[in-house]
Residue frames relative to the residue before (quaternion, step in Angstrom):
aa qw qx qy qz dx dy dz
X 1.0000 0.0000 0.0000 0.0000 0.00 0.00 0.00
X 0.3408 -0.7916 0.4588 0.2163 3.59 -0.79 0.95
X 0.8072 -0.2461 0.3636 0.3945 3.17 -1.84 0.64
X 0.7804 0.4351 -0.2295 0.3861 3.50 -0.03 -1.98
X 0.6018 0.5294 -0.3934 0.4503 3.76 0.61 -1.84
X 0.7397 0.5345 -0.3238 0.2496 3.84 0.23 -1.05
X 0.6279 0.5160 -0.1991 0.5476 3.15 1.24 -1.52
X 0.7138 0.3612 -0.3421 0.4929 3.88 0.96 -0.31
X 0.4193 0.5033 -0.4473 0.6090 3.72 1.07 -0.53
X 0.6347 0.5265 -0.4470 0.3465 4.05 -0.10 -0.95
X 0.8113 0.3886 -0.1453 0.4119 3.28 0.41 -2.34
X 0.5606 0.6186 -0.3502 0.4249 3.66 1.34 0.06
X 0.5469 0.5557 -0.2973 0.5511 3.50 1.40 -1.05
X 0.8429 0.3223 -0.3453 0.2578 3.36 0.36 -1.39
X 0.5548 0.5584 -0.4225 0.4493 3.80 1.24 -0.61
X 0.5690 0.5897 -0.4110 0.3995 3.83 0.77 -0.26
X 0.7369 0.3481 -0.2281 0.5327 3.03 1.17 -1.19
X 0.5348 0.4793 -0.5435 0.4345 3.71 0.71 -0.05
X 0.6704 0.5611 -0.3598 0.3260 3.68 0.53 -0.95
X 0.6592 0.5709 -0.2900 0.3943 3.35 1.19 -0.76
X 0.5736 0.6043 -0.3092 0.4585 3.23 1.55 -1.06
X 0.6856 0.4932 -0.3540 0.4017 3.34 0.46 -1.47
X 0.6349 0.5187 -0.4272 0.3814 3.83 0.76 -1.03
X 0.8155 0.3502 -0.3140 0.3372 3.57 0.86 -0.71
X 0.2006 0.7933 -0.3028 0.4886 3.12 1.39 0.21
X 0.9048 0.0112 -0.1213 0.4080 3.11 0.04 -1.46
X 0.8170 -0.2674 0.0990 0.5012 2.88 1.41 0.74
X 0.6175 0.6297 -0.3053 0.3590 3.96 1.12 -0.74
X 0.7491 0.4121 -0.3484 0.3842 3.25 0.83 -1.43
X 0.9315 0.0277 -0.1804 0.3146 3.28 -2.23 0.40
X 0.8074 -0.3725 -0.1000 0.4466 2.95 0.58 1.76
X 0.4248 -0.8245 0.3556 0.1150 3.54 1.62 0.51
X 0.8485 0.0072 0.1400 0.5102 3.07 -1.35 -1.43
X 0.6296 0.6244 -0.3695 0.2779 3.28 0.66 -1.74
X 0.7760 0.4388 -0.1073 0.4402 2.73 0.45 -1.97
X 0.5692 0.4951 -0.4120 0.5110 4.21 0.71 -0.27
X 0.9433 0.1554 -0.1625 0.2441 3.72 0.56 -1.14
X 0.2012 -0.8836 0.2959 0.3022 2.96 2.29 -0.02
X 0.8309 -0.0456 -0.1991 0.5176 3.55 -0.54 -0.47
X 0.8076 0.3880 -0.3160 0.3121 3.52 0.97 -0.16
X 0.1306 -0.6216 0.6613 -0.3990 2.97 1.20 2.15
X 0.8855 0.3924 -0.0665 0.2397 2.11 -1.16 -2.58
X 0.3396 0.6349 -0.4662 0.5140 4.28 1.37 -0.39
X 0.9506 0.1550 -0.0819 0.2562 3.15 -0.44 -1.77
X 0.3848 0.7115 -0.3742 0.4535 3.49 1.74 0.42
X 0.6809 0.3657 -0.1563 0.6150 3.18 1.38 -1.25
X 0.5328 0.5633 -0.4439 0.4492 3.80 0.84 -0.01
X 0.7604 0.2698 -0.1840 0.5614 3.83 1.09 -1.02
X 0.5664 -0.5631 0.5003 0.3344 3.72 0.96 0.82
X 0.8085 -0.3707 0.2213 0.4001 3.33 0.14 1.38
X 0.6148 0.6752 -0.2715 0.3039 3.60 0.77 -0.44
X 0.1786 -0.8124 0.5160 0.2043 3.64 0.89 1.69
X 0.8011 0.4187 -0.3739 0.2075 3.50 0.01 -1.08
X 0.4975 0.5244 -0.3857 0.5734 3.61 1.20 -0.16
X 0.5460 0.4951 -0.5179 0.4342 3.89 0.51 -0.59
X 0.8500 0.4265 -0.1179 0.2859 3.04 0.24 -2.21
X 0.4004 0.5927 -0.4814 0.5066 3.64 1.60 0.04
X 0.7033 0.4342 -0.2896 0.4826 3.70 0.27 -1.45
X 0.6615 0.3863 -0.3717 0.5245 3.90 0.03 -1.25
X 0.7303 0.1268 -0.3835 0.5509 4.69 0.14 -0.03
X 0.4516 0.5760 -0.5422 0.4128 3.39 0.17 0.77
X 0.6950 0.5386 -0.1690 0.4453 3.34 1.15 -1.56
X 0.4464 0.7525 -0.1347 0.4650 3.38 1.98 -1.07
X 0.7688 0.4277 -0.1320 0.4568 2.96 0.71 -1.99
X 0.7215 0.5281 -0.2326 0.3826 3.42 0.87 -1.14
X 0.8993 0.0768 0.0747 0.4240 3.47 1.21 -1.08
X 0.2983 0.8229 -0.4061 0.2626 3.19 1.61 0.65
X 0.6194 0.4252 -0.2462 0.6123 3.49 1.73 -1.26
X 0.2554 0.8214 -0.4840 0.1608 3.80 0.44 -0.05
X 0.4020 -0.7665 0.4442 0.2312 3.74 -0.04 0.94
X 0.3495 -0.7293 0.5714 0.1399 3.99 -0.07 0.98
X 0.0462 -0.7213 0.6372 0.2674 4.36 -0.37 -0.07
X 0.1285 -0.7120 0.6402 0.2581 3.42 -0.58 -0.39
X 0.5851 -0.6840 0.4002 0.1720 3.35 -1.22 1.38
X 0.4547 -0.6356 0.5552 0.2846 3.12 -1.42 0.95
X 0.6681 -0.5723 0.2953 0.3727 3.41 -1.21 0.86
X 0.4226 0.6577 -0.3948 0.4827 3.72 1.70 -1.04
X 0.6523 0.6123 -0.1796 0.4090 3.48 0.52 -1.58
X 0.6536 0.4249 -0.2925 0.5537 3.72 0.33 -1.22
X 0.5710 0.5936 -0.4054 0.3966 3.53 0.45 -1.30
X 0.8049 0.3991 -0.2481 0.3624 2.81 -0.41 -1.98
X 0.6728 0.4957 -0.3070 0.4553 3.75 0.24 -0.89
X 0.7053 0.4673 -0.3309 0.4179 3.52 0.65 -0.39
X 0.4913 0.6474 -0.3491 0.4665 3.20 1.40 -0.58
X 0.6902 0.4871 -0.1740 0.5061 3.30 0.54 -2.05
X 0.7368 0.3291 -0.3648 0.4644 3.78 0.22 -0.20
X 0.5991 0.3265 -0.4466 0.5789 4.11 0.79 -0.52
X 0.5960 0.3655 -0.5304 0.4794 4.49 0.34 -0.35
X 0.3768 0.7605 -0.3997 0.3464 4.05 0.81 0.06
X 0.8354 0.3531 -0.0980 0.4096 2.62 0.28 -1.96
X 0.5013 0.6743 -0.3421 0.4207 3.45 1.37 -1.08
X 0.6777 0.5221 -0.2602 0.4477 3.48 0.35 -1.50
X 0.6403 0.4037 -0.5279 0.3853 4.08 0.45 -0.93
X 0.6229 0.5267 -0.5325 0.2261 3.85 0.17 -0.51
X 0.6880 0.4199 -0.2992 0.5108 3.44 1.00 -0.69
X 0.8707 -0.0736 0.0134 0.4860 3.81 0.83 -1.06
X 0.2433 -0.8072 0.4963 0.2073 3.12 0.19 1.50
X 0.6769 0.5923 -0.3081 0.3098 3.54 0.43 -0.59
X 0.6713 0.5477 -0.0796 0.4929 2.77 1.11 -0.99
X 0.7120 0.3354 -0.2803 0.5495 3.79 1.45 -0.72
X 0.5673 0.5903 -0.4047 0.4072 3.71 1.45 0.06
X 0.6690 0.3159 -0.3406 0.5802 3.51 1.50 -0.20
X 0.4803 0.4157 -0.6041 0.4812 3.46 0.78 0.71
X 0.6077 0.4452 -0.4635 0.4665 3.88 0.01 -0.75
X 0.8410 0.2890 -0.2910 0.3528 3.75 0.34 -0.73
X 0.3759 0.5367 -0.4775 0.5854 3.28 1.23 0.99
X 0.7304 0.4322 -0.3261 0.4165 3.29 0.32 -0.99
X 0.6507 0.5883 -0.2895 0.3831 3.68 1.07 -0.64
X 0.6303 0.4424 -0.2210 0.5985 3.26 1.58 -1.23
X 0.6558 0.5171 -0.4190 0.3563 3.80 0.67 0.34
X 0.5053 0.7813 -0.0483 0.3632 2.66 1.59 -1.51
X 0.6473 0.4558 -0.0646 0.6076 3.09 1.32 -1.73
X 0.6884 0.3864 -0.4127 0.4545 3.80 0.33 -1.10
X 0.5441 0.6720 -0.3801 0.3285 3.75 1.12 -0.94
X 0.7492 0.4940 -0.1170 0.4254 3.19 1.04 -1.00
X 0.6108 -0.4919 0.3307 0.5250 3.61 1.52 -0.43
X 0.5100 0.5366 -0.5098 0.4383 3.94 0.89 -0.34
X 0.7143 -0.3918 0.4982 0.2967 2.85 -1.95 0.97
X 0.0144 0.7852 -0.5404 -0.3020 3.33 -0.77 0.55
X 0.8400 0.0299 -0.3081 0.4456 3.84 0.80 0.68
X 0.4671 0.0069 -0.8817 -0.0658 1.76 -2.13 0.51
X 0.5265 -0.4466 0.5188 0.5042 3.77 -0.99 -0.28
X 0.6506 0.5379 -0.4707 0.2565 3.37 0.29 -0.74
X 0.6533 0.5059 -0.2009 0.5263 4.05 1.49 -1.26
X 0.5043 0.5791 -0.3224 0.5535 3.28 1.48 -0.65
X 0.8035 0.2162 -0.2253 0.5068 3.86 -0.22 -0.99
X 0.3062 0.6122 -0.4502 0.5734 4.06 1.40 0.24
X 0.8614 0.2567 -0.2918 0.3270 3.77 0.07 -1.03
X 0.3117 0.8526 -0.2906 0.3024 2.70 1.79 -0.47
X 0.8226 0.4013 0.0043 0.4028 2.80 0.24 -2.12
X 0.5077 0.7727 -0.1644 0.3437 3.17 1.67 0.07
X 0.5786 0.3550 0.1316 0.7224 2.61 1.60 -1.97
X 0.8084 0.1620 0.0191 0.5656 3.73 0.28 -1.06
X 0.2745 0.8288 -0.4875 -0.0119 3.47 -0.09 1.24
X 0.4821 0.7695 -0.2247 0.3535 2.86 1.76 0.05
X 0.7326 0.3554 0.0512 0.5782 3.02 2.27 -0.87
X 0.4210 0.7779 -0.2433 0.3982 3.02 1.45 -0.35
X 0.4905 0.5911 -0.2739 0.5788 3.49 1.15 -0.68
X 0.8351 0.2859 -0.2171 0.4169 3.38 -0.51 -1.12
X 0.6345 0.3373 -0.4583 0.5231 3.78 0.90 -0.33
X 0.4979 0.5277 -0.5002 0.4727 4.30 0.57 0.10
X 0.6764 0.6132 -0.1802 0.3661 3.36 0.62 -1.17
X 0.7127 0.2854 -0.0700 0.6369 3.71 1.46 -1.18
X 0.4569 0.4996 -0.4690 0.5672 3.54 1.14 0.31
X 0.8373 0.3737 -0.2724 0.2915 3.42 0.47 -1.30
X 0.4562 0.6995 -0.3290 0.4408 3.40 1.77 -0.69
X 0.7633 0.3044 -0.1490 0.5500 4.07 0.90 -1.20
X 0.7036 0.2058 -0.4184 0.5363 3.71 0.59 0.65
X 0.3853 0.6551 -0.6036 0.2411 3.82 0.82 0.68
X 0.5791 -0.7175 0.3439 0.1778 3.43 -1.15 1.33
X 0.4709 0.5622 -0.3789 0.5644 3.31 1.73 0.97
X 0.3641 -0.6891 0.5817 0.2329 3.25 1.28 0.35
X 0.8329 -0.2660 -0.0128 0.4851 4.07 -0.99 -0.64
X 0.1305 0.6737 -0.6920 0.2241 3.67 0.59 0.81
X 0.6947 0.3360 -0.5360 0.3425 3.80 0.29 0.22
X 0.6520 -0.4049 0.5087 0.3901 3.66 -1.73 0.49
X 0.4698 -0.4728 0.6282 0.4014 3.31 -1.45 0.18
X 0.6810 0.4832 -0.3056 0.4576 4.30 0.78 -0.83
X 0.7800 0.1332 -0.4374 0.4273 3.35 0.73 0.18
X 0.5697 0.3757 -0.6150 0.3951 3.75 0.44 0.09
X 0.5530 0.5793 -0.4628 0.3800 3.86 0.57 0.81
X 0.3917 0.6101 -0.2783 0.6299 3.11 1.49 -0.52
X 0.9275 0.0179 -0.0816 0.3644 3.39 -0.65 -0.86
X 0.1682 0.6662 -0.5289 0.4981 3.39 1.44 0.93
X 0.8055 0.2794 -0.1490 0.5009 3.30 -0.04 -1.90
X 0.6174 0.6155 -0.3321 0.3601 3.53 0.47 -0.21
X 0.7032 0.3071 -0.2044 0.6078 3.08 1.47 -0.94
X 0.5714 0.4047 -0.5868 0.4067 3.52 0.17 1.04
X 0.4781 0.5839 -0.5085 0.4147 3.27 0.55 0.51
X 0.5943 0.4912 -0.1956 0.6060 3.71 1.72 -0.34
X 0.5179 0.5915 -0.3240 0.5262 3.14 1.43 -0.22
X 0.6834 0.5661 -0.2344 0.3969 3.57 0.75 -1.52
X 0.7342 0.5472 -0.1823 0.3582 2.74 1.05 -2.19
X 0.5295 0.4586 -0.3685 0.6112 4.23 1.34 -1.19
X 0.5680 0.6109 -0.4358 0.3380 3.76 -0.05 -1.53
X 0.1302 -0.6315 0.7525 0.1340 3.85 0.29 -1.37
X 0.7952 -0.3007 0.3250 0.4142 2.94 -2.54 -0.03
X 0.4932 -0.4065 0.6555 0.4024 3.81 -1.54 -0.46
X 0.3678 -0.6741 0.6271 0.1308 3.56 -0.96 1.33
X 0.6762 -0.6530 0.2040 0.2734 3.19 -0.88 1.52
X 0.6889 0.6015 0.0098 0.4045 3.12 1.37 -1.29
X 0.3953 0.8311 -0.1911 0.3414 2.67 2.29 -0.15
X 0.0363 -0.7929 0.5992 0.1044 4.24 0.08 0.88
X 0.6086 -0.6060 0.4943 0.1342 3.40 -1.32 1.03
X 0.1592 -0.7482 0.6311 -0.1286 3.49 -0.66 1.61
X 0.3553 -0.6301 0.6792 0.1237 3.25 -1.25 1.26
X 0.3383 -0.6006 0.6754 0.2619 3.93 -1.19 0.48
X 0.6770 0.2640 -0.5001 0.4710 3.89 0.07 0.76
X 0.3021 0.5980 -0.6045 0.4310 3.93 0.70 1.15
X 0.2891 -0.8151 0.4738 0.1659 3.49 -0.16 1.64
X 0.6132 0.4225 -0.3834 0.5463 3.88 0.91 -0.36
X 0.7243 0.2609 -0.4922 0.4063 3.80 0.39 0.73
X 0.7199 0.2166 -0.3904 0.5315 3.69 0.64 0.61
X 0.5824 -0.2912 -0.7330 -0.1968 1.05 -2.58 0.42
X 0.7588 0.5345 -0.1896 0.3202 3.80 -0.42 0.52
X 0.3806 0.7532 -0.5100 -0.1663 2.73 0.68 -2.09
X 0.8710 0.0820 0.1415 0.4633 3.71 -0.95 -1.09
X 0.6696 0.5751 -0.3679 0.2924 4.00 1.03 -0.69
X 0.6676 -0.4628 0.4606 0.3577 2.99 -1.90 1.30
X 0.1780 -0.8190 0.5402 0.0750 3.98 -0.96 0.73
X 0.1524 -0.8276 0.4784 0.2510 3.78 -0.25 0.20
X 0.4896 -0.6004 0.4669 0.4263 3.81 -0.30 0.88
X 0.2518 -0.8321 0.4937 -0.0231 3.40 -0.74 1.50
X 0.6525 0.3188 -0.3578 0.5870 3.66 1.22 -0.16
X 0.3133 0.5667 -0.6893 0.3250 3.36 0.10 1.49
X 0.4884 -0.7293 0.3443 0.3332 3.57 -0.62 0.93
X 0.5783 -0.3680 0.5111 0.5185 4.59 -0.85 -0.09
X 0.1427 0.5176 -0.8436 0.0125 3.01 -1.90 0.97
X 0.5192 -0.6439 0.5019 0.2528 3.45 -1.44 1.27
């Protein structure tokens, strides 16, 4: 085998292997996007009508903007308080479901800024989201869009349950662990609702997908 054949066999290996890098890099190799945003791939595939490379432009874009994105972790006050505001939540749907589904989605859009997410627009906001939380991210888009839909109560009382209980699983997932230091709050402490001290996101902005 000659000198030359090798050195080309060589400079062939290495562009393969550069190509491979770059793909994972920008995101493709060992399972890539998919595997980074799971269901909210297959979202924004079907958002651009099948169209992967427009998906997968937006989804490393979303990367680019907020992959390095500083995370806070709540003070334990903080965890409290938010836990409160989400069990005084649930209470409230028996009397006003509507009404406690734009509380939960206040509490989420605070919740989030608490943590470091943009806290507007929603649109860069539920962008970081899907960053950090893609697994959940859906169901808090989903209960945003349900309480600023331009039918006002065109929703069922059964589905803004549905994605009530659904979104607290986005709750958990932002929320994080209970900081050690953390002291147990009852939701009928009248100086933590409706509100008390939490960061609030201006809630009669209308849904953007």
């Amino acid at each position: 085998m000659s000198t030359g054949f090798l050195i080309a066999l060589l400079v062939v290996v290495i562009l393969i292997a550069g190509l491979l890098a770059i793909r994972f890099l920008a995101g493709e190799g060992a399972g890539g996007l998919r595997r980074r945003f799971g269901p909210e791939y297959g979202r924004t595939v079907a958002q651009y009508d099948g169209d992967t490379k427009a998906a997968k432009k937006d989804l490393d874009g979303r990367v680019h903007r907020y992959g390095a994105l500083k995370i806070h972790p709540l003070t334990a006050e903080a965890y409290d308080q938010y836990a409160a505001e989400w069990s005084y939540a649930q209470e409230e749907f028996v009397e006003d479901p509507a009404k406690a589904a734009a509380h939960a989605d206040g509490i989420l859009g605070g919740l989030a800024q608490e943590r470091g997410f943009p806290a507007d627009p929603y649109r860069e906001q539920l962008a970081a989201l899907s960053v950090h939380h893609p697994q959940h991210v859906e169901s808090y888009r989903r209960l945003h869009a349900a309480v600023h839909r331009a039918d006002g109560g065109g929703t069922r009382t059964e589905e803004l349950r549905e994605l009530f209980v659904n979104a607290r699983a986005c709750y958990d997932d932002l929320a994080g662990e209970r900081p050690a230091d953390a002291a147990t709050h009852h939701s009928d402490d009248p100086e933590r609702r409706p509100w008390g001290t939490l960061r609030r996101r201006d809630t009669s902005r209308g849904s953007t997908p």
